[in-house]
C-alpha positions in Angstrom: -3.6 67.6 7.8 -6.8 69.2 9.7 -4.8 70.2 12.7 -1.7 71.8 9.7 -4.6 73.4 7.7 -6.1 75.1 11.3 -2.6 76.7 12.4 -2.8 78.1 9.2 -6.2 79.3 9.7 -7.7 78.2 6.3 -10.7 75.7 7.8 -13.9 78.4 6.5 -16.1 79.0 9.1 -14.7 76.1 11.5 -16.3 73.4 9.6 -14.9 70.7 7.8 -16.3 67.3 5.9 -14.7 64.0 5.5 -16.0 61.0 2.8 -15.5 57.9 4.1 -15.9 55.2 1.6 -15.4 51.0 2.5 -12.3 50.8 0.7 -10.3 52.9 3.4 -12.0 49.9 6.0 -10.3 47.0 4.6 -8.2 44.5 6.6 -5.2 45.9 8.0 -6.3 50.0 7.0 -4.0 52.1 5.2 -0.7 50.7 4.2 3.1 52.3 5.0 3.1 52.8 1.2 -0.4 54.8 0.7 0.5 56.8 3.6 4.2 57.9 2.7 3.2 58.5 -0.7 1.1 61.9 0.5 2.9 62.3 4.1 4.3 65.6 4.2 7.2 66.3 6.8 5.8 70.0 6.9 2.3 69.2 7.5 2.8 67.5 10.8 5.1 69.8 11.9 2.5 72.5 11.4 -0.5 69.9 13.2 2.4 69.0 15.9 2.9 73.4 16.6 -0.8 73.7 16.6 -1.5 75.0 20.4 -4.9 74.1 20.3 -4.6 70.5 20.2 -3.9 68.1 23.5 -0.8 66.1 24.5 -3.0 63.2 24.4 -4.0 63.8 21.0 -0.4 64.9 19.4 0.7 61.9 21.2 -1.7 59.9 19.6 -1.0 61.1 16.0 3.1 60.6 16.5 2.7 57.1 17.5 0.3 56.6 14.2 2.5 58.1 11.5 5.3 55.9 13.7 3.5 53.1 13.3 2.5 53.9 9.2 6.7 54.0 8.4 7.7 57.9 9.2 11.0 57.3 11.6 10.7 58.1 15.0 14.0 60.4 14.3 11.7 62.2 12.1 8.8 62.6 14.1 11.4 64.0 17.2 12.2 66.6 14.8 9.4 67.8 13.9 7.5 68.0 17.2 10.7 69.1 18.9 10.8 72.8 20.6 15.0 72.6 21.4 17.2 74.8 19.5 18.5 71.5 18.3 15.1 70.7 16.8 15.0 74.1 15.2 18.4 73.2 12.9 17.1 70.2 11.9 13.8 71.0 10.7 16.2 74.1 9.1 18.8 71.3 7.5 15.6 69.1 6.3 14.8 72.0 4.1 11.4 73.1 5.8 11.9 76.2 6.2 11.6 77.2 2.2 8.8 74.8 1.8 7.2 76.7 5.1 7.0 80.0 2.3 5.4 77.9 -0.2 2.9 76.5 2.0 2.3 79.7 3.1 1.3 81.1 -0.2 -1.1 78.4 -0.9 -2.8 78.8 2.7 -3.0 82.7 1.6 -4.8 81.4 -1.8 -6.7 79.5 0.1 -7.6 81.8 2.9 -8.7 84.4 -0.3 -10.7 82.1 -2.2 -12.8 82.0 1.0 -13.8 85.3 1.3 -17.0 86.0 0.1 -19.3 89.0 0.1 -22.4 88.6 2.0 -24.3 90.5 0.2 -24.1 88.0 -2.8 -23.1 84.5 -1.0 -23.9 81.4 -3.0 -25.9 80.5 0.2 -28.2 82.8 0.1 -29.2 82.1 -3.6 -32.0 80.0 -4.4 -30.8 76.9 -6.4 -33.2 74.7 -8.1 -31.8 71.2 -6.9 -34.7 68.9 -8.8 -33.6 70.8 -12.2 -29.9 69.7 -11.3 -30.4 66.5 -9.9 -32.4 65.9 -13.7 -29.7 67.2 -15.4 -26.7 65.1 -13.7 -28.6 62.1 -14.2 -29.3 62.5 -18.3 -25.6 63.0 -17.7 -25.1 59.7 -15.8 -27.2 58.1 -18.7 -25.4 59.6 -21.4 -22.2 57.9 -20.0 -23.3 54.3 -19.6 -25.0 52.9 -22.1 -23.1 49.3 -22.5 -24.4 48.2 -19.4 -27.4 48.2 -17.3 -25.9 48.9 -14.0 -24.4 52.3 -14.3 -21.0 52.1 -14.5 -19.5 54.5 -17.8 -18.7 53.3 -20.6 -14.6 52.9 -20.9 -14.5 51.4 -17.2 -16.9 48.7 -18.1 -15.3 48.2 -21.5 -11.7 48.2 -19.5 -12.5 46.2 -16.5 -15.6 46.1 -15.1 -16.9 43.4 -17.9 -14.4 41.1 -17.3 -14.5 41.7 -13.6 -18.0 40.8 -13.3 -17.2 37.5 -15.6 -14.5 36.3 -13.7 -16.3 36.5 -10.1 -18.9 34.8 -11.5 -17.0 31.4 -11.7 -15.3 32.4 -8.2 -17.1 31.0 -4.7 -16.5 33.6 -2.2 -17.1 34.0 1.4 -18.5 37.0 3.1 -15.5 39.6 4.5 -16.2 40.6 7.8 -12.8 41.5 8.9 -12.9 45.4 8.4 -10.1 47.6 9.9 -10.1 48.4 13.4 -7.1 50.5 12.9 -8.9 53.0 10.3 -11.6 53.6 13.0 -8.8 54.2 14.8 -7.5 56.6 13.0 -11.3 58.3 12.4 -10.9 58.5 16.2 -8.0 60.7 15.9 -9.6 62.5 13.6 -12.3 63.2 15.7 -10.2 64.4 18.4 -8.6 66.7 16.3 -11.7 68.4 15.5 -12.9 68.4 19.0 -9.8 69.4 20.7 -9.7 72.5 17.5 -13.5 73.2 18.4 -14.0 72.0 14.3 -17.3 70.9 13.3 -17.1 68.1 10.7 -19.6 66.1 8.7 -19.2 62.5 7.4 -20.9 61.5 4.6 -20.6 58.0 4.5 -20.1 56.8 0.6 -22.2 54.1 -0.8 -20.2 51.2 -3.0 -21.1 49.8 -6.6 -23.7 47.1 -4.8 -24.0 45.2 -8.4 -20.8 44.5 -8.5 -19.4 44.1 -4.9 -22.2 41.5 -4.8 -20.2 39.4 -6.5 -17.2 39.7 -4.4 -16.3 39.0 -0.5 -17.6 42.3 -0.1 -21.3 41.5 -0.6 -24.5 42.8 1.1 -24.0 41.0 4.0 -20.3 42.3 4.4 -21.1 45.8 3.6 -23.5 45.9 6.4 -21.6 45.0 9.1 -19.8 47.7 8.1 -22.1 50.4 7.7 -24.1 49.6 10.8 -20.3 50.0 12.6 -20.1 53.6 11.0 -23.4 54.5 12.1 -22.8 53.0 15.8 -19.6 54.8 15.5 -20.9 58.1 14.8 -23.8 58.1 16.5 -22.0 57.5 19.8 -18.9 60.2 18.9 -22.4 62.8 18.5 -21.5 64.1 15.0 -23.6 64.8 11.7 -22.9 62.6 8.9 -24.8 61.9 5.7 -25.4 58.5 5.0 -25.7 57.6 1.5 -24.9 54.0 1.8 -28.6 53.3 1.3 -28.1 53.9 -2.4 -25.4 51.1 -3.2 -27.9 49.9 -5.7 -28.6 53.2 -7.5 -27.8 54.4 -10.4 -25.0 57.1 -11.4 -24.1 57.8 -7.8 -20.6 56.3 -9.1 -19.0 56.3 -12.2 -17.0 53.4 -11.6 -17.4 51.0 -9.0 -15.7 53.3 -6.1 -15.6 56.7 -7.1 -18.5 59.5 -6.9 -20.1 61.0 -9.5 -23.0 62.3 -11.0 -26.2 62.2 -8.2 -23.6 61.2 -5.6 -21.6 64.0 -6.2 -25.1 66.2 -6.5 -26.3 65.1 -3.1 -23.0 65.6 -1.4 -23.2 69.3 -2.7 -26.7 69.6 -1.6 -25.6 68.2 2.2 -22.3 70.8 2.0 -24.3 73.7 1.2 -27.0 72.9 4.3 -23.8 72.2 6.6 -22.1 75.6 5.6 -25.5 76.9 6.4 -26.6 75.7 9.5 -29.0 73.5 8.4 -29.6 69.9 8.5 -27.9 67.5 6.3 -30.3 64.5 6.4 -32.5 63.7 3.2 -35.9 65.1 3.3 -37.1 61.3 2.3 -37.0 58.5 3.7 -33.9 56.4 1.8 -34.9 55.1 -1.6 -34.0 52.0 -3.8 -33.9 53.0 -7.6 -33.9 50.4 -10.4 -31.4 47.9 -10.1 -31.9 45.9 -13.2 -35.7 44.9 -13.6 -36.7 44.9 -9.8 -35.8 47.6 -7.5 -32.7 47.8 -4.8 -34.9 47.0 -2.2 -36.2 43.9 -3.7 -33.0 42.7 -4.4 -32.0 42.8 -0.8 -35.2 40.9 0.3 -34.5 38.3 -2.9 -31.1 37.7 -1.5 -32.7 37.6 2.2 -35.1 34.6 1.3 -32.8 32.6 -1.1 -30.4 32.3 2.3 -33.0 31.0 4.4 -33.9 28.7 1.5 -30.3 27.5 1.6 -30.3 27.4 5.3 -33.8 25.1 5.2 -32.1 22.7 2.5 -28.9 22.5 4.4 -31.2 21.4 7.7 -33.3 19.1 5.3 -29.7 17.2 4.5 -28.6 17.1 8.2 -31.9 15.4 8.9 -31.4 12.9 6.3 -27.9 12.1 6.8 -29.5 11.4 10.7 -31.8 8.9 9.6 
């Protein structure tokens, strides 16, 4: 889609950001179904026409959408030059869809124009003032639990979720998918080969309730510390906000942003789109989680395994004896 939206020339001032939450890193990545449910025949066509990206790179994405259920027929099509190729991209109907697209890259391509002598940039925005006011809002939405999740999806799910994983013994996941870093290496390329600058904010998860799940603390790390390595060693920005899994109305559910998560992502947007850095201007903080505070709760959870680990030693000895 990056390399579809750039030969249209809608990407606003080269730059681009990309949420990458731990969901998309489960085993085996995205599924033939997720992906053919948004692939769009006219979108790769337009990334596969794009002049800016490599052979490498357009080779790489065919073989991916190849190997995510579009036919190979399909993919020939599209990325094919021939006169042949021309008819059937013309008898799969892409040609009317082209006009349409066009339109909405036009919309687009308006809604980005801005007058400099009023940009939204260059305004002073009082982000303590809205960072109070979208957490009263946080509050206001969850008040039948104590570990900010809103109302309805607690009521509907959560509740019970919690409940049942309580009388479930699982162990810790640490199979995540080395075909969606794959696939965030393609990305990459995409922006490099287009001369894009992106920023990854790297979404924090629900830690209350993942706790409680293969996807625990111990899980999630591994994770995390292979997105920073990953990053760091690609050389791009991201934002890394996985440091609050344990605070409070950064999601609304136990996925999905909201509230302060959604307020420091604008924050980080508007200092990318400026030319400024993205990082917090504190060191990473640990609200309340529960009575005791996220940082807490790690080191609890740090010394009960080593008291586990000291008993399980204690038996070994014993059964020596």
């Amino acid at each position: 889609m990056t390399g579809a939206l750039d030969e249209e020339g809608v990407i606003p001032g080269r730059k681009i950001a990309l949420l990458l939450g731990n969901c998309w890193f489960y085993e085996g990545g995205c599924t033939p179904e997720a992906f053919l449910n948004s692939f769009s025949d006219e979108a790769l066509q337009e990334c596969l026409m794009n002049p800016g990206l490599s052979s490498a790179t357009k080779a790489g994405i065919c073989r991916r959408v190849e190997e995510l259920g579009v036919s190979s027929q399909t993919v020939e099509d599209l990325s094919s030059t021939t006169l042949i190729g021309e008819m059937n991209r013309f008898l799969r109907g892409l040609l009317p869809e082209k006009e349409r697209r066009q339109q909405l890259a036009d919309a687009i391509d308006n809604s980005c124009q801005r007058d400099s002598s009023s940009s939204a940039l260059e305004l002073e925005f009082d982000w303590a003032a809205f960072f109070d006011k979208v957490e009263s809002q946080g509050k206001a939405a969850c008040t039948n639990n104590d570990v900010g999740i809103n109302d309805w999806y607690y009521s509907e799910y959560a509740e019970r979720w919690f409940e049942e994983n309580q009388k479930k013994d699982f162990e810790s996941f640490s199979r995540w998918s080395d075909e969606e870093f794959g696939d965030l290496a393609l990305f990459l390329n995409v922006c490099k080969d287009l001369n894009i600058e992106p920023l990854l904010i790297i979404e924090p998860a629900k830690g209350q309730y993942y706790d409680t799940t293969q996807y625990d603390q111990k899980s999630r790390e591994v994770l995390y510390e292979r997105m920073r390595g990953f990053l760091d060693e690609a050389g791009v920005d991201y934002l890394d906000l996985s440091y609050y899994d344990y605070d409070l109305y950064y999601l609304r559910d136990v996925m999905h942003m909201a509230w302060k998560g959604w307020a420091q992502i604008d924050r980080a947007l508007v200092s990318f789109y400026s030319g400024e850095s993205v990082l917090d201007e504190k060191s990473p903080s640990f609200p309340e989680y529960g009575d005791e505070t996220g940082a807490e709760h790690i080191a609890e959870e740090a010394e009960e395994e080593m008291i586990e680990a000291e008993g399980a030693g204690k038996e070994v000895l014993n059964g020596g004896q």
